[in-house]
C-alpha positions in Angstrom: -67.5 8.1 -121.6 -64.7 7.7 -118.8 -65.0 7.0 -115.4 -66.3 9.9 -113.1 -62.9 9.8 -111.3 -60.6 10.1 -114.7 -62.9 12.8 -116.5 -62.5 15.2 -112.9 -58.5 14.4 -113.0 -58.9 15.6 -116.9 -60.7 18.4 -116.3 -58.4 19.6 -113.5 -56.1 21.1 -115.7 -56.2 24.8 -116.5 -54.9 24.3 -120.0 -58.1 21.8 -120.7 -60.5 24.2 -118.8 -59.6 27.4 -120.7 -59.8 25.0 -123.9 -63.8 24.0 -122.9 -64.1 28.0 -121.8 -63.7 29.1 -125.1 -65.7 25.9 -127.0 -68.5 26.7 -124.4 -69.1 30.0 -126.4 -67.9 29.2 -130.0 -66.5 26.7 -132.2 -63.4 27.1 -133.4 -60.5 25.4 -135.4 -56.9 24.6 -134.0 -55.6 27.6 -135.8 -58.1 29.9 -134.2 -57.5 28.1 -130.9 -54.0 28.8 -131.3 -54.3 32.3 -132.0 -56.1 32.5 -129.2 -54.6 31.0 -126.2 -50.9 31.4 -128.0 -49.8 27.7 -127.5 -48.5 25.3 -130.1 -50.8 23.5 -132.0 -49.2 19.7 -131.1 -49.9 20.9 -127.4 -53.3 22.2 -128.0 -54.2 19.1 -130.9 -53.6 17.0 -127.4 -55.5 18.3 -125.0 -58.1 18.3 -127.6 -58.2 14.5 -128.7 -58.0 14.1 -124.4 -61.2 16.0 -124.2 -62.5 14.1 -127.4 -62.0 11.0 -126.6 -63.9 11.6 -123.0 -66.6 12.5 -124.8 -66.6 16.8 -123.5 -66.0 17.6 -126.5 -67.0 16.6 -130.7 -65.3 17.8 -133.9 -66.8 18.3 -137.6 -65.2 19.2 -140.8 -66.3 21.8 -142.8 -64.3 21.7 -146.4 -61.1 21.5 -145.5 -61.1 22.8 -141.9 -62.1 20.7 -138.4 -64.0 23.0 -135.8 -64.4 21.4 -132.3 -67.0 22.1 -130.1 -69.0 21.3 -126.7 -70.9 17.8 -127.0 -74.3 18.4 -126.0 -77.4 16.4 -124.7 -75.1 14.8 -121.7 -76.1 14.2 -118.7 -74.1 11.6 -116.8 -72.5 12.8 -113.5 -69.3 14.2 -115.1 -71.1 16.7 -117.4 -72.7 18.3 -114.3 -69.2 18.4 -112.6 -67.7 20.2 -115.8 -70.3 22.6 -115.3 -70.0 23.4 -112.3 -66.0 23.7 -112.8 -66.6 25.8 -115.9 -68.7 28.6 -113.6 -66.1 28.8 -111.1 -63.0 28.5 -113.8 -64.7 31.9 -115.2 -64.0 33.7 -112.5 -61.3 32.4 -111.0 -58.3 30.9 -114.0 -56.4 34.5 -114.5 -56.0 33.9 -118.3 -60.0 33.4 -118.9 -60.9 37.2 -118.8 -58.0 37.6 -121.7 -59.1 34.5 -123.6 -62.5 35.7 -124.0 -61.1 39.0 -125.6 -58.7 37.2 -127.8 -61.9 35.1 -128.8 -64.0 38.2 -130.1 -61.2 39.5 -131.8 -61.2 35.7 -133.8 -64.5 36.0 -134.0 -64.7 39.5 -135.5 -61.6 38.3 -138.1 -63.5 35.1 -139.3 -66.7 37.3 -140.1 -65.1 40.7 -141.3 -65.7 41.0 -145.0 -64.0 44.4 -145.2 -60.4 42.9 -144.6 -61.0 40.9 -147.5 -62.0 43.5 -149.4 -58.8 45.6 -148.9 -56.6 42.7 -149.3 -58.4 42.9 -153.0 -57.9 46.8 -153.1 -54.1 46.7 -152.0 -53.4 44.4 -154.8 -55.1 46.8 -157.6 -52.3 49.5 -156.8 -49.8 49.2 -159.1 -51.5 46.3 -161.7 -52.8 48.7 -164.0 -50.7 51.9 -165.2 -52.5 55.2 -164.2 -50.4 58.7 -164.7 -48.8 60.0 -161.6 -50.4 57.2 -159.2 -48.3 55.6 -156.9 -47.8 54.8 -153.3 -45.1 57.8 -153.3 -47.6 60.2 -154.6 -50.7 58.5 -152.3 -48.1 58.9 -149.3 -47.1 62.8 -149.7 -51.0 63.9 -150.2 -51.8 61.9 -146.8 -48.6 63.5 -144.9 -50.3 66.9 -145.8 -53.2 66.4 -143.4 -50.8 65.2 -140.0 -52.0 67.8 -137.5 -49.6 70.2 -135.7 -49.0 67.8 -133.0 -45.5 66.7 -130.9 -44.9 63.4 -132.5 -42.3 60.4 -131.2 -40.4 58.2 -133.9 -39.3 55.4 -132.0 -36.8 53.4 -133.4 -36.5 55.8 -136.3 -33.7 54.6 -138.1 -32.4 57.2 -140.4 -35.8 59.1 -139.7 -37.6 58.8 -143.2 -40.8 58.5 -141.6 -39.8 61.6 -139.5 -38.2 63.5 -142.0 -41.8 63.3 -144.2 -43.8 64.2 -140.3 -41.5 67.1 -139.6 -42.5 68.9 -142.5 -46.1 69.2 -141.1 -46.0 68.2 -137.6 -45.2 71.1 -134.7 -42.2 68.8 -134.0 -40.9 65.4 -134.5 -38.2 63.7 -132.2 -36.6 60.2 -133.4 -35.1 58.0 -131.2 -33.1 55.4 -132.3 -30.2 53.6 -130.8 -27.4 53.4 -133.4 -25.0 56.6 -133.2 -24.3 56.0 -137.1 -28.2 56.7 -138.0 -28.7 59.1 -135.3 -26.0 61.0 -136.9 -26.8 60.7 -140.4 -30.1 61.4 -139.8 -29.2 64.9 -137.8 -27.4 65.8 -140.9 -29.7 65.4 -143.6 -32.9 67.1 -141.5 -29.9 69.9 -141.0 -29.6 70.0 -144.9 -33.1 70.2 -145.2 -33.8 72.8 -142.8 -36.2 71.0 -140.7 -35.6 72.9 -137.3 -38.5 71.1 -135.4 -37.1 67.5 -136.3 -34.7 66.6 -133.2 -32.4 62.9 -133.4 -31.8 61.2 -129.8 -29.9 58.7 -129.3 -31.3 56.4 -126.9 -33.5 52.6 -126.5 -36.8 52.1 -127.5 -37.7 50.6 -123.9 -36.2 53.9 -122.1 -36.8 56.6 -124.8 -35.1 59.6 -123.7 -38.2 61.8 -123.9 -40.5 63.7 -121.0 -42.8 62.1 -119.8 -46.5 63.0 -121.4 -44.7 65.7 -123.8 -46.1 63.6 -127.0 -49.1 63.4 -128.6 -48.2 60.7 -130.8 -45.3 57.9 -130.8 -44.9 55.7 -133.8 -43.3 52.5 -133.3 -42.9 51.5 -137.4 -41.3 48.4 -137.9 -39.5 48.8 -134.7 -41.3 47.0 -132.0 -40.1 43.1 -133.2 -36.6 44.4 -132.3 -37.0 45.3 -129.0 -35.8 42.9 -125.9 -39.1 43.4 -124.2 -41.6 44.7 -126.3 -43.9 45.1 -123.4 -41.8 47.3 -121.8 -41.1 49.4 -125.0 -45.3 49.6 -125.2 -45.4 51.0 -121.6 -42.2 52.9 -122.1 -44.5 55.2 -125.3 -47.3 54.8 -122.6 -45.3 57.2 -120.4 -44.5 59.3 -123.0 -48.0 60.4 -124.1 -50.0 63.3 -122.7 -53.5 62.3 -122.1 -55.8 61.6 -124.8 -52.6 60.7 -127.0 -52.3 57.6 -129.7 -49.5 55.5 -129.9 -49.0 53.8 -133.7 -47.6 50.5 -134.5 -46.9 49.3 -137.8 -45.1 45.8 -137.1 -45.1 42.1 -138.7 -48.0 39.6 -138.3 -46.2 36.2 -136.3 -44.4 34.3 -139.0 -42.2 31.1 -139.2 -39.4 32.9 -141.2 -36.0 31.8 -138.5 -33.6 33.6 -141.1 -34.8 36.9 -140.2 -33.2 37.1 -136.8 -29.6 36.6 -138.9 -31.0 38.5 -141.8 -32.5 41.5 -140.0 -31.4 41.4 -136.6 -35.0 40.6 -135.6 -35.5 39.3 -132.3 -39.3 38.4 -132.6 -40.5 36.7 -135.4 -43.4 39.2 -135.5 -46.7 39.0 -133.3 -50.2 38.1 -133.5 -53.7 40.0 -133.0 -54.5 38.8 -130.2 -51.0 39.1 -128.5 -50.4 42.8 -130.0 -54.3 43.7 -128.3 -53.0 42.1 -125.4 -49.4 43.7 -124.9 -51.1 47.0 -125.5 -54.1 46.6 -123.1 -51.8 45.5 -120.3 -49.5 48.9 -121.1 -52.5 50.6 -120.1 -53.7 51.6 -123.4 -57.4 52.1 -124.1 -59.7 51.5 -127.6 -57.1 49.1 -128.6 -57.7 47.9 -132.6 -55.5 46.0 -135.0 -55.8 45.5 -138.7 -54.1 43.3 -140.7 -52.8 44.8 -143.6 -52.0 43.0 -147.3 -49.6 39.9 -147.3 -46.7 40.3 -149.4 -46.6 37.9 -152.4 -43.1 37.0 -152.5 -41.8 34.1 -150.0 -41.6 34.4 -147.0 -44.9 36.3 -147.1 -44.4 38.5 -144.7 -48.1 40.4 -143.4 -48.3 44.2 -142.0 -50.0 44.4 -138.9 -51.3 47.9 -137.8 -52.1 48.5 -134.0 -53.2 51.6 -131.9 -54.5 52.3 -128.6 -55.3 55.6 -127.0 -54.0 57.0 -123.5 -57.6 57.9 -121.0 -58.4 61.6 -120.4 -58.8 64.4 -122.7 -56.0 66.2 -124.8 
């Protein structure tokens, strides 16, 4: 153990109290840590050998992952100081409240069984040959249950999604903000005669739409391309009458750089915890995220489904 005066010049750092906040409850491995407080693992692995090596905290291995934890059983002076600091860091370090959430949602991931169970389902769809199955087919029998609701596609594209919505919905207005696919897509739901399907050009972050007129905005595959996500989240926020849903079907964080040349993709995707976070802060309620099935061919790219609900009744 360290002298009393290093180990309160240690644990004076937010970074190292948020760490101990979060081993206090649970323990976790760097991943999960990382996950959690969104840092780099070289920072966090740091702070955590710091923490080690004066004795706050202990790791073990368990196959072929290390989970650190509070050491226990302590009581030389500078345990009861980190006590006392780890009362009054609750209340008072701003990210704590946040880290705490992020940590159930790890939690609730590391003991989920269903998730792997889907990942096993997903993978049956296509392996063995069964007459007129397919996700096409799966796709169009789902589409026929979509309520008559107002629904916003934002960042639409050429307005698949919306072209398959408008044929049920009460109406369906894509935004996107290429003229070229705002165009192409007028055409072809002109062709089709879909009347309640309406193209608007315009940005994801300023959608040009009245405020609560929507009961639903979808943000598929759009979200990593936005400047400021966040503002694009509060942006369908605005959009929603009470009670409404907003929908996002986006990528799980990855380490794939070529997809900003590739793609035009200006995040490299987003994690749980920052996706429930983003939406809580847009003022979005019942917030839940599901990861969906990894795709098998490099650079495994990984679906990540979000909602949250806008307070009051419909």
């Amino acid at each position: 153990m360290i002298s009393l005066v290093k180990s309160l010049r240690l644990l004076a750092d937010p970074t190292r109290l948020r760490l101990l906040l979060l081993l206090e409850k649970e323990q976790l491995t760097v991943a999960e840590i990382q996950e959690v407080l969104g840092m780099g693992q070289s920072r966090i692995s740091t702070h955590l050998a710091q923490l080690k090596t004066a004795g706050f905290l202990v790791d073990r291995r368990s196959g072929k992952h290390i989970f650190y934890g509070p050491a226990t059983g302590q009581s030389m002076p500078a345990f009861t100081a980190l006590q006392e600091l780890l009362k009054a860091s609750a209340l008072e370090l701003p990210e704590a409240a946040a880290d705490q959430s992020a940590l159930r949602l790890v939690l609730k991931k590391r003991n989920d069984q269903a998730r792997n169970y889907f990942d096993a389902l997903a993978g049956k769809l296509g392996r063995s040959y069964c007459p007129g199955r397919s996700w096409e087919a799966l796709a169009q029998m789902l589409f026929l249950i979509v309520p008559k609701i107002v629904i916003a596609d934002l960042g639409a594209g050429e307005g698949i999604l919306s072209q398959l919505l408008a044929k049920r919905a009460a109406k369906v207005i894509a935004v996107d903000n290429s003229e070229n696919m705002v165009a192409y897509g007028s055409d072809l739901a002109k062709r089709h005669g879909l009347s309640n399907l309406e193209y608007r050009l315009g940005d994801i972050e300023e959608p040009p739409i009245e405020p609560g007129s929507v009961d639903l905005a979808l943000l598929s595959q759009a979200l990593h391309h936005a400047a400021r996500p966040q503002r694009a989240l509060e942006a369908a926020r605005r959009i929603l009458k009470p009670g409404g849903r907003v929908l996002i079907l986006d990528l799980l964080a990855h380490q794939f750089d070529k997809a900003r040349e590739l793609y035009a993709d200006v995040w490299l995707g987003f994690g749980e915890a920052e996706m429930q976070a983003m939406l809580s802060s847009a003022g979005f309620e019942k917030v839940e995220t599901t990861l969906l099935s990894r795709e098998t061919e490099p650079p495994h790219f990984q679906p990540l489904l979000a909602q949250g609900i806008v307070a009051g009744k419909p």
